[in-house]
N, CA, C and O atoms as CSV, one atom per row, in Angstrom:
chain,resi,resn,atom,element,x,y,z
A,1,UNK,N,N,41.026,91.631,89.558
A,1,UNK,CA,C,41.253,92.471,88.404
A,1,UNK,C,C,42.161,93.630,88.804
A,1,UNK,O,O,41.741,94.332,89.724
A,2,UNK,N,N,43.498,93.987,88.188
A,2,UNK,CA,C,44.221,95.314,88.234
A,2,UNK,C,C,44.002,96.256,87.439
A,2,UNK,O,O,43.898,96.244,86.212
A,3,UNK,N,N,43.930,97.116,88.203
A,3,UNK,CA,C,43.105,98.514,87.673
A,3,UNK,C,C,44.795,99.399,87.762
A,3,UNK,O,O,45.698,99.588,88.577
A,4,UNK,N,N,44.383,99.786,86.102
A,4,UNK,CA,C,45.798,100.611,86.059
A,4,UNK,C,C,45.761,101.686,86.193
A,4,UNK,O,O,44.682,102.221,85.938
A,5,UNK,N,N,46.843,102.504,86.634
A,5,UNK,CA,C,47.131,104.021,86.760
A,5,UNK,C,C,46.335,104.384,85.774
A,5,UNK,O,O,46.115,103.608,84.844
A,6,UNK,N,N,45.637,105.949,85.845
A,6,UNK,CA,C,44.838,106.833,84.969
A,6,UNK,C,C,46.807,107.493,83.776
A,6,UNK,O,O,47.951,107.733,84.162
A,7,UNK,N,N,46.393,107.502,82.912
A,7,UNK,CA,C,47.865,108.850,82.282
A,7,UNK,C,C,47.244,109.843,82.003
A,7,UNK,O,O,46.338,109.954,81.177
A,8,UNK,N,N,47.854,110.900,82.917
A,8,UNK,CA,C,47.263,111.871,82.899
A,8,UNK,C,C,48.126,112.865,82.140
A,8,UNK,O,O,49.344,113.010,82.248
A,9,UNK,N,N,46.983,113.758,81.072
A,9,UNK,CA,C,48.145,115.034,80.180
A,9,UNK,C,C,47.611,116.362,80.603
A,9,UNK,O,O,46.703,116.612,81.397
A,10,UNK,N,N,48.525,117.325,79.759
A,10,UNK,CA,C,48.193,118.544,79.855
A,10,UNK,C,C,48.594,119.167,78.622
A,10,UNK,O,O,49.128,118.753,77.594
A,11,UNK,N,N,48.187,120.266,79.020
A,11,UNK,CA,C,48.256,121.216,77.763
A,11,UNK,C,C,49.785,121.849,78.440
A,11,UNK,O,O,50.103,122.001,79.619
A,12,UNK,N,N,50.615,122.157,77.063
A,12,UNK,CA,C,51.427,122.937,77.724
A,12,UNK,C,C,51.495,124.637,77.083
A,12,UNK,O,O,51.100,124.798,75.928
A,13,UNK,N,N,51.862,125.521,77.657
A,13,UNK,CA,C,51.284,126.850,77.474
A,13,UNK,C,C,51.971,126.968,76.398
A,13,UNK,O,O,51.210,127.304,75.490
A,14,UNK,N,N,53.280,126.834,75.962
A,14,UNK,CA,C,54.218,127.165,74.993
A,14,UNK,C,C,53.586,127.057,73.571
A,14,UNK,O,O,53.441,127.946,72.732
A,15,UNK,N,N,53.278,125.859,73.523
A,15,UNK,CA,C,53.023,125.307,72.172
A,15,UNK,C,C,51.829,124.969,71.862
A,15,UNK,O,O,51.426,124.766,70.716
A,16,UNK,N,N,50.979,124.862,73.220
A,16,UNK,CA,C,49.210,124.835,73.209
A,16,UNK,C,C,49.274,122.683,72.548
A,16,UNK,O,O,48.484,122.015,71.882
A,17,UNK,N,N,50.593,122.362,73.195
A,17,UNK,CA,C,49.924,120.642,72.460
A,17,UNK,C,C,49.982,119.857,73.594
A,17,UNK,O,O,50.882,120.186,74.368
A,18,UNK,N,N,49.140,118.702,74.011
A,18,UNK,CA,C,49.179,118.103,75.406
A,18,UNK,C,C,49.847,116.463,74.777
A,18,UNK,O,O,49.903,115.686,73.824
A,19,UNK,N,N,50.312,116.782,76.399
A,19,UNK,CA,C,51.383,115.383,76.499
A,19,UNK,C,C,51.431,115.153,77.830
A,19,UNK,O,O,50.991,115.893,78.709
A,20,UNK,N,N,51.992,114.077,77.966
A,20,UNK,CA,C,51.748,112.929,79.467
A,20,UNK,C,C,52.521,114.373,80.575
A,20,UNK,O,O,53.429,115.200,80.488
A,21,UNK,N,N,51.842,114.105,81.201
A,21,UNK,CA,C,51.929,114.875,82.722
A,21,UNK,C,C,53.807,114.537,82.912
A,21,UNK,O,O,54.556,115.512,82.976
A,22,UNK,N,N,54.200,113.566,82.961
A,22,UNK,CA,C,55.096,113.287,83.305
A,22,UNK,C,C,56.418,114.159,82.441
A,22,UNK,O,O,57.561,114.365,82.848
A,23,UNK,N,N,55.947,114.462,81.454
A,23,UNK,CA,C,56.920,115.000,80.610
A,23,UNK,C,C,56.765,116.661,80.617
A,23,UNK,O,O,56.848,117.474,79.697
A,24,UNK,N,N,56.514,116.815,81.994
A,24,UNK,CA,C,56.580,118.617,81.520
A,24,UNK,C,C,56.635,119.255,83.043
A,24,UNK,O,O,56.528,118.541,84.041
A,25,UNK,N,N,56.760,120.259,83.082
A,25,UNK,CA,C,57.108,121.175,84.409
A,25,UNK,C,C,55.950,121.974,84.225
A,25,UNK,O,O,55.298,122.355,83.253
A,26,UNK,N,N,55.869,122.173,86.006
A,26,UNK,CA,C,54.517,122.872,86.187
A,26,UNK,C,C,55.010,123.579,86.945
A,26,UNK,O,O,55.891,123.227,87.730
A,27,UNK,N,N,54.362,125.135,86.825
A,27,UNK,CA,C,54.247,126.438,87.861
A,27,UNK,C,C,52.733,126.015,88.599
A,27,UNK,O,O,51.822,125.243,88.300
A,28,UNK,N,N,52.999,126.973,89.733
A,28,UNK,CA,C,51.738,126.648,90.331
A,28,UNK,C,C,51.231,128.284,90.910
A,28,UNK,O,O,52.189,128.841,91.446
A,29,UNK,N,N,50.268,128.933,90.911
A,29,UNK,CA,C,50.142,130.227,91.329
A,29,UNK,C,C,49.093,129.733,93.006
A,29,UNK,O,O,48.175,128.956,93.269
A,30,UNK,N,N,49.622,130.358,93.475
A,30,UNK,CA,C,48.516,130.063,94.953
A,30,UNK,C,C,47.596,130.964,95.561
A,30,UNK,O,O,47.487,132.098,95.094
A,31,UNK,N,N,47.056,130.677,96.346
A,31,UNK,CA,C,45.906,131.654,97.223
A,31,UNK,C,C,45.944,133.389,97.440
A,31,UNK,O,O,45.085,134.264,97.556
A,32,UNK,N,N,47.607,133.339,97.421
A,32,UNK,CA,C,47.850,134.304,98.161
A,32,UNK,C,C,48.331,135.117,96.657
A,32,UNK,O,O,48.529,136.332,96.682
A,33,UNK,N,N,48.465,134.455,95.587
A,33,UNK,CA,C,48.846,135.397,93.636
A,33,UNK,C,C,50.496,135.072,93.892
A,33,UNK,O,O,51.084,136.121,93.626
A,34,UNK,N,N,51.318,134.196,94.238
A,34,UNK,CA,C,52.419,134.311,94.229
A,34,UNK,C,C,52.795,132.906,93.665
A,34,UNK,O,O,52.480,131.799,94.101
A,35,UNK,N,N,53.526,133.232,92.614
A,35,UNK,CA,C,54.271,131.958,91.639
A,35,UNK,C,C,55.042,131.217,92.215
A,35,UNK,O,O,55.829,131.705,93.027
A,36,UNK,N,N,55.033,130.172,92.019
A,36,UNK,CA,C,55.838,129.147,92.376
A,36,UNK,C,C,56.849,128.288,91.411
A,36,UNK,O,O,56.240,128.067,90.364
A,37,UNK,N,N,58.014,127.786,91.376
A,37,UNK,CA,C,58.029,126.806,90.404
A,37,UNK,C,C,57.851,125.074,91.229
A,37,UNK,O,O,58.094,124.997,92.433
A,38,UNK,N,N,57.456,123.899,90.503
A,38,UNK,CA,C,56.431,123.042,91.351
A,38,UNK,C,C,57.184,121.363,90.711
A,38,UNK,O,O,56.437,120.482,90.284
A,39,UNK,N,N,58.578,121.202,90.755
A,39,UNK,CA,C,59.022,120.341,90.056
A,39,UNK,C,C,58.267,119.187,90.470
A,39,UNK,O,O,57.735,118.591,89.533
A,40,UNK,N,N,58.063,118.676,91.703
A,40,UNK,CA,C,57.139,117.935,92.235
A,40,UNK,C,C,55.924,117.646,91.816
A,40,UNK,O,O,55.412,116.527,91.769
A,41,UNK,N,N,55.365,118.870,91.449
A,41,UNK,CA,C,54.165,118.819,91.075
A,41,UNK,C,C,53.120,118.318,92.324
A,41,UNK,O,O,52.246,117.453,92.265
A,42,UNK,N,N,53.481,119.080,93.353
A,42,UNK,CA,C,52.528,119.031,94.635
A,42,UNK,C,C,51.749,120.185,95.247
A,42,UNK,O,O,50.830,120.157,96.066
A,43,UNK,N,N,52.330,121.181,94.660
A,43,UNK,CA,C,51.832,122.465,95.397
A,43,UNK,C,C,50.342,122.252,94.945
A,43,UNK,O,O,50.003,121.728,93.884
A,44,UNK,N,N,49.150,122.952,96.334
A,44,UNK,CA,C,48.335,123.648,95.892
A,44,UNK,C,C,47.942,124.884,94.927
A,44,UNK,O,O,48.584,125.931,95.012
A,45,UNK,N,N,46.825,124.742,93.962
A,45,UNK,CA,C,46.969,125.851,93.294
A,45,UNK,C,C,46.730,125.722,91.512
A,45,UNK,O,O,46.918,124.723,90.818
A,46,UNK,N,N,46.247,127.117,91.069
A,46,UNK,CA,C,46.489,126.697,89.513
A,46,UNK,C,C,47.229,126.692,89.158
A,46,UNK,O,O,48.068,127.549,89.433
A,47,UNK,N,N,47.506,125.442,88.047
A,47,UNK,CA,C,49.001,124.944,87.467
A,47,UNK,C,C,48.946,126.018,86.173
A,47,UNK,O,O,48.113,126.880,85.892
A,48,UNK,N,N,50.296,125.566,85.446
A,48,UNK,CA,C,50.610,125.587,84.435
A,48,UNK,C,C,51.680,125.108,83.751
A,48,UNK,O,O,52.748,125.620,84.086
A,49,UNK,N,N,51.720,124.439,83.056
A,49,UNK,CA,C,52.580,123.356,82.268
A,49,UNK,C,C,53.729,123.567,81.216
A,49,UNK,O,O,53.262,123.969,80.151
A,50,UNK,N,N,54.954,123.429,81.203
A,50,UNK,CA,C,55.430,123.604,80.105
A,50,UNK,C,C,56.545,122.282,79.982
A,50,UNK,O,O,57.147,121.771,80.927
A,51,UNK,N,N,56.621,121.936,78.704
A,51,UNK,CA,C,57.576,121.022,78.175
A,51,UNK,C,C,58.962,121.137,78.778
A,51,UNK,O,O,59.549,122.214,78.670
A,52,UNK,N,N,59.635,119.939,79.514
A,52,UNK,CA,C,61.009,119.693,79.560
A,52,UNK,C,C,61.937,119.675,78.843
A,52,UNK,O,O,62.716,118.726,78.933
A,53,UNK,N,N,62.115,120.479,78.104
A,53,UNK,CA,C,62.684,120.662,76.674
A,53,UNK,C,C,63.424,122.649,77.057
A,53,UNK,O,O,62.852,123.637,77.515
A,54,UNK,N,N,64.859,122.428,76.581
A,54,UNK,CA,C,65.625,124.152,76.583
A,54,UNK,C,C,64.885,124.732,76.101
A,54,UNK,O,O,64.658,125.851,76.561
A,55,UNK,N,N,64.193,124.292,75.017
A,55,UNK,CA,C,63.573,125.133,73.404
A,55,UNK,C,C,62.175,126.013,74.705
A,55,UNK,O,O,61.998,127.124,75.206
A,56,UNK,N,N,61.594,124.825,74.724
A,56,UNK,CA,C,60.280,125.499,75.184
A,56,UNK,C,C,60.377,126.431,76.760
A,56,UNK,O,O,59.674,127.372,77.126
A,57,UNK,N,N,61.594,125.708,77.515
A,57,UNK,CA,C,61.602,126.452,78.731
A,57,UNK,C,C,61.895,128.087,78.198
A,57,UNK,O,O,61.269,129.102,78.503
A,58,UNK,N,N,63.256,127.907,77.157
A,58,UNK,CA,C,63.304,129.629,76.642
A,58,UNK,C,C,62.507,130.207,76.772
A,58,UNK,O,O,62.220,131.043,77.628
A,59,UNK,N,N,61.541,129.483,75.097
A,59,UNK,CA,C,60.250,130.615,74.873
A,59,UNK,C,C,59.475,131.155,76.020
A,59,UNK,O,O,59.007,132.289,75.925
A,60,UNK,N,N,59.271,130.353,77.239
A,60,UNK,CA,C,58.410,130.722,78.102
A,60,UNK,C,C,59.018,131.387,79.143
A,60,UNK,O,O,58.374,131.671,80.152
A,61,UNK,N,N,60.144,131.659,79.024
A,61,UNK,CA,C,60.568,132.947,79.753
A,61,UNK,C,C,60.835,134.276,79.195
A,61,UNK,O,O,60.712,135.358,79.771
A,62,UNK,N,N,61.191,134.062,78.078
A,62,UNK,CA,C,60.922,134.762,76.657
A,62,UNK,C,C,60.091,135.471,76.403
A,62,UNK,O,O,60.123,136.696,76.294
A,63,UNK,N,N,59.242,134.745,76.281
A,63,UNK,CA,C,57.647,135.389,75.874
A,63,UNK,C,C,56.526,136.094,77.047
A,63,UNK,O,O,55.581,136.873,76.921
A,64,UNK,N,N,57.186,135.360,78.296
A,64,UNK,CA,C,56.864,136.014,79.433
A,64,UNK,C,C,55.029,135.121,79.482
A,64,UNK,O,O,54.037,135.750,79.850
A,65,UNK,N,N,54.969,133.649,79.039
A,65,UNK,CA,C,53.363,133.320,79.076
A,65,UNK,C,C,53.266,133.319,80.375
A,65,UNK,O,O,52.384,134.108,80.716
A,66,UNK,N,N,53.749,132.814,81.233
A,66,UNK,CA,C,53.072,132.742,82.422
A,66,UNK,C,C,51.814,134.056,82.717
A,66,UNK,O,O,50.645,133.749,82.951
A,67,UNK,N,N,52.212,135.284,82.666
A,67,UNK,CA,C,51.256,136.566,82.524
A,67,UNK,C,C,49.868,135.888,81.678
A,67,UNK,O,O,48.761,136.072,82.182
A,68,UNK,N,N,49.966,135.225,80.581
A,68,UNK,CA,C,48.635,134.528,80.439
A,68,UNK,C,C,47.909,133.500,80.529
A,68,UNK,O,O,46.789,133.126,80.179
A,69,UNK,N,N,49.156,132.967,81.302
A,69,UNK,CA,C,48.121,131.476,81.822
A,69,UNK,C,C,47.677,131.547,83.264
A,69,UNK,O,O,46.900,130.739,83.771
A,70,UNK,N,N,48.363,132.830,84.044
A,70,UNK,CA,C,47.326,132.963,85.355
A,70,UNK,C,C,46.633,134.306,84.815
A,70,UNK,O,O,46.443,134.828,85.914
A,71,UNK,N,N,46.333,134.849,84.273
A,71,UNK,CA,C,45.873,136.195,83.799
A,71,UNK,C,C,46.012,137.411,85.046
A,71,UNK,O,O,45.336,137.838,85.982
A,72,UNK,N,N,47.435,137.676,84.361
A,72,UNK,CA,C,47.846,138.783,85.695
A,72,UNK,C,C,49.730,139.094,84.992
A,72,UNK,O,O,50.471,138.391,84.305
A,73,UNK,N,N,49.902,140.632,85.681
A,73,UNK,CA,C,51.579,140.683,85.368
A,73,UNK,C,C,52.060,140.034,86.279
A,73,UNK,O,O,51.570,139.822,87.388
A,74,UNK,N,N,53.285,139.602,85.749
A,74,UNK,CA,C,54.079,139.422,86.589
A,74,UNK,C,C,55.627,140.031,86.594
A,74,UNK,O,O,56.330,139.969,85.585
A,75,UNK,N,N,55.997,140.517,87.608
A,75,UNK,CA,C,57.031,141.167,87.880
A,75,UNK,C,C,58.088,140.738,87.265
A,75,UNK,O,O,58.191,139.518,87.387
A,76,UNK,N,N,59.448,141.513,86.271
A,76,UNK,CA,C,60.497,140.868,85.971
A,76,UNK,C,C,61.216,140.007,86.844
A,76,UNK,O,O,61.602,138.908,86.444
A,77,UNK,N,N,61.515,140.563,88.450
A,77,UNK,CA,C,61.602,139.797,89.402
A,77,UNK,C,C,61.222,138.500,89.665
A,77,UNK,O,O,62.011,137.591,89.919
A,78,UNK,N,N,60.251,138.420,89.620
A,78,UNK,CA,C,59.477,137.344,89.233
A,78,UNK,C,C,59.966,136.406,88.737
A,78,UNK,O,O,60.296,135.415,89.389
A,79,UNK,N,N,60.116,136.522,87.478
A,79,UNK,CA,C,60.417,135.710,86.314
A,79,UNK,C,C,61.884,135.262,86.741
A,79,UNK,O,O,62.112,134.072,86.957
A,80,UNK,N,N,62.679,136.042,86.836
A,80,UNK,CA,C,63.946,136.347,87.516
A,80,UNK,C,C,64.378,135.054,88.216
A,80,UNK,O,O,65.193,134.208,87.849
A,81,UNK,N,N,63.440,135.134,89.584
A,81,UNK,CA,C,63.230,134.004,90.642
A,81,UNK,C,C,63.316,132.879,89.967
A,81,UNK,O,O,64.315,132.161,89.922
A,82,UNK,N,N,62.132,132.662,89.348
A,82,UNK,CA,C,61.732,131.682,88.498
A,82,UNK,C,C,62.861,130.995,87.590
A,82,UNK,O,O,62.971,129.769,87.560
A,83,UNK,N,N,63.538,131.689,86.990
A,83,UNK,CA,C,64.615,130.932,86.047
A,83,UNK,C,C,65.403,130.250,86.784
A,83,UNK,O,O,65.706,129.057,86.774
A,84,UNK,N,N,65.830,131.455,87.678
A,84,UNK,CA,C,67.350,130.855,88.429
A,84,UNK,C,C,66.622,129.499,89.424
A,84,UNK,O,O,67.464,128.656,89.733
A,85,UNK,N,N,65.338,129.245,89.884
A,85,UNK,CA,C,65.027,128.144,89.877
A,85,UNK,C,C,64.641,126.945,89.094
A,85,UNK,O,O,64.378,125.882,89.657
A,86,UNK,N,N,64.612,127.055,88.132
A,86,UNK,CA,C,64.694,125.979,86.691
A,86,UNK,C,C,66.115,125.756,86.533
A,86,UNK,O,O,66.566,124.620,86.390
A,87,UNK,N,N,66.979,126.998,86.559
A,87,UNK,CA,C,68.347,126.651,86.025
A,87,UNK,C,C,68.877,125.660,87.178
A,87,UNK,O,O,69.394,124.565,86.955
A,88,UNK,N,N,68.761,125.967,87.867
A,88,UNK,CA,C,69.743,125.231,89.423
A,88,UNK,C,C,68.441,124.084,89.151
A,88,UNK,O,O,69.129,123.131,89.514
A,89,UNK,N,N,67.136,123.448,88.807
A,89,UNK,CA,C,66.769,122.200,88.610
A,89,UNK,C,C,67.384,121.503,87.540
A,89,UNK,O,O,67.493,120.277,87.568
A,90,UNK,N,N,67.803,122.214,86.574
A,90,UNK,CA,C,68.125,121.506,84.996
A,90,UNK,C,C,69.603,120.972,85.691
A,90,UNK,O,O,69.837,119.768,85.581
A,91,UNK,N,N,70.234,121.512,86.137
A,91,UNK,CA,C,71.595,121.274,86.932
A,91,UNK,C,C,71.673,120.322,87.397
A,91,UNK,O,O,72.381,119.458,86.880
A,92,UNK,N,N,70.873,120.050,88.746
A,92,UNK,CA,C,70.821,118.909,89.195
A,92,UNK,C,C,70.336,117.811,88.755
A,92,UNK,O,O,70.517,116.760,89.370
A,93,UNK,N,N,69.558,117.875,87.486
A,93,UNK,CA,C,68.908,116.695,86.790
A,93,UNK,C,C,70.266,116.261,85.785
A,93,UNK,O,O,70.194,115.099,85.384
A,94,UNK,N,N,71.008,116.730,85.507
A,94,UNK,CA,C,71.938,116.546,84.385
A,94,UNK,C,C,73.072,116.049,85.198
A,94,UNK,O,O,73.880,115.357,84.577
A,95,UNK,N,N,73.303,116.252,86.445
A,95,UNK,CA,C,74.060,115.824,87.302
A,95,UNK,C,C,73.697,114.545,87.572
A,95,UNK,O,O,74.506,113.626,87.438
A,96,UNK,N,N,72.791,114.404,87.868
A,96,UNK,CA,C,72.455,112.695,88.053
A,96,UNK,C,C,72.195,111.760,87.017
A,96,UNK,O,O,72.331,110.538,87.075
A,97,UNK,N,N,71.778,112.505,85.993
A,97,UNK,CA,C,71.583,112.131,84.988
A,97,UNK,C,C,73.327,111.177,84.248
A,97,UNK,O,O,73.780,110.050,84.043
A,98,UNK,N,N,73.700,112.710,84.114
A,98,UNK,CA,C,75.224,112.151,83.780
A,98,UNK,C,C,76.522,112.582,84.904
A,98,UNK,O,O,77.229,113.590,84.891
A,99,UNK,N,N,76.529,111.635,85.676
A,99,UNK,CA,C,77.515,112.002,86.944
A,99,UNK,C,C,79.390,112.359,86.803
A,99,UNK,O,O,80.299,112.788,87.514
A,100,UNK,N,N,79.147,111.789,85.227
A,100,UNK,CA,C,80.422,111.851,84.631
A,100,UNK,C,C,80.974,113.472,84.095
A,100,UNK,O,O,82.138,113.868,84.049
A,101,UNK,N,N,80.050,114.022,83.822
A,101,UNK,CA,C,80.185,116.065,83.489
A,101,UNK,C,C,80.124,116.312,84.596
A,101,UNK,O,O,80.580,117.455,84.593
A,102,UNK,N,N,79.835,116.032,85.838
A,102,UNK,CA,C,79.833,116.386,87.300
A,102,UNK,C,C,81.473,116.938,86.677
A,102,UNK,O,O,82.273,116.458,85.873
A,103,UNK,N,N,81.434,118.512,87.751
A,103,UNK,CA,C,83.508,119.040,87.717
A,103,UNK,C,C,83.515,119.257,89.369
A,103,UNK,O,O,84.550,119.597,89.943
């Protein structure tokens, strides 16, 4: 008998609606209170989820949720870090994605 993969979802903070794990980006906060971004989705630590989608990555830099999905500030810096690491991921996904907009 084959026993299939579990599909696993989440909630994502933006929009509060859950969808397959696979379809969303996770932060990860660790031991030590310091954010991560977790494209992998390997880090130790509490996650937090948001949709692969421009719309929702905005709002959530926007709105600054991360501050309530680990319950704590977080530094503009912070956030800062954080983008310019999403932006340089969205980059390279669109690059492989479409090798042809590669300049």
């Amino acid at each position: 008998m084959k026993i299939d993969k579990k599909n696993y979802s989440r909630k994502s903070i933006v929009d509060n609606q859950i969808y397959p794990i696979a379809d969303l980006l996770r932060f990860s906060k660790d031991q030590n209170g310091e954010i991560h971004f977790d494209p992998q989705k390997t880090h130790q630590g509490r996650g937090a989820y948001c949709l692969k989608t421009i719309e929702q990555i905005e709002q959530l830099f926007k709105k600054r949720l991360l501050n309530r999905a680990f319950k704590q500030n977080i530094e503009i810096e912070v956030y800062n870090k954080l983008r310019n690491e999403v932006d340089e991921w969205v980059r390279k996904i669109q690059e492989e994605e479409f090798p042809m907009l590669k300049k």
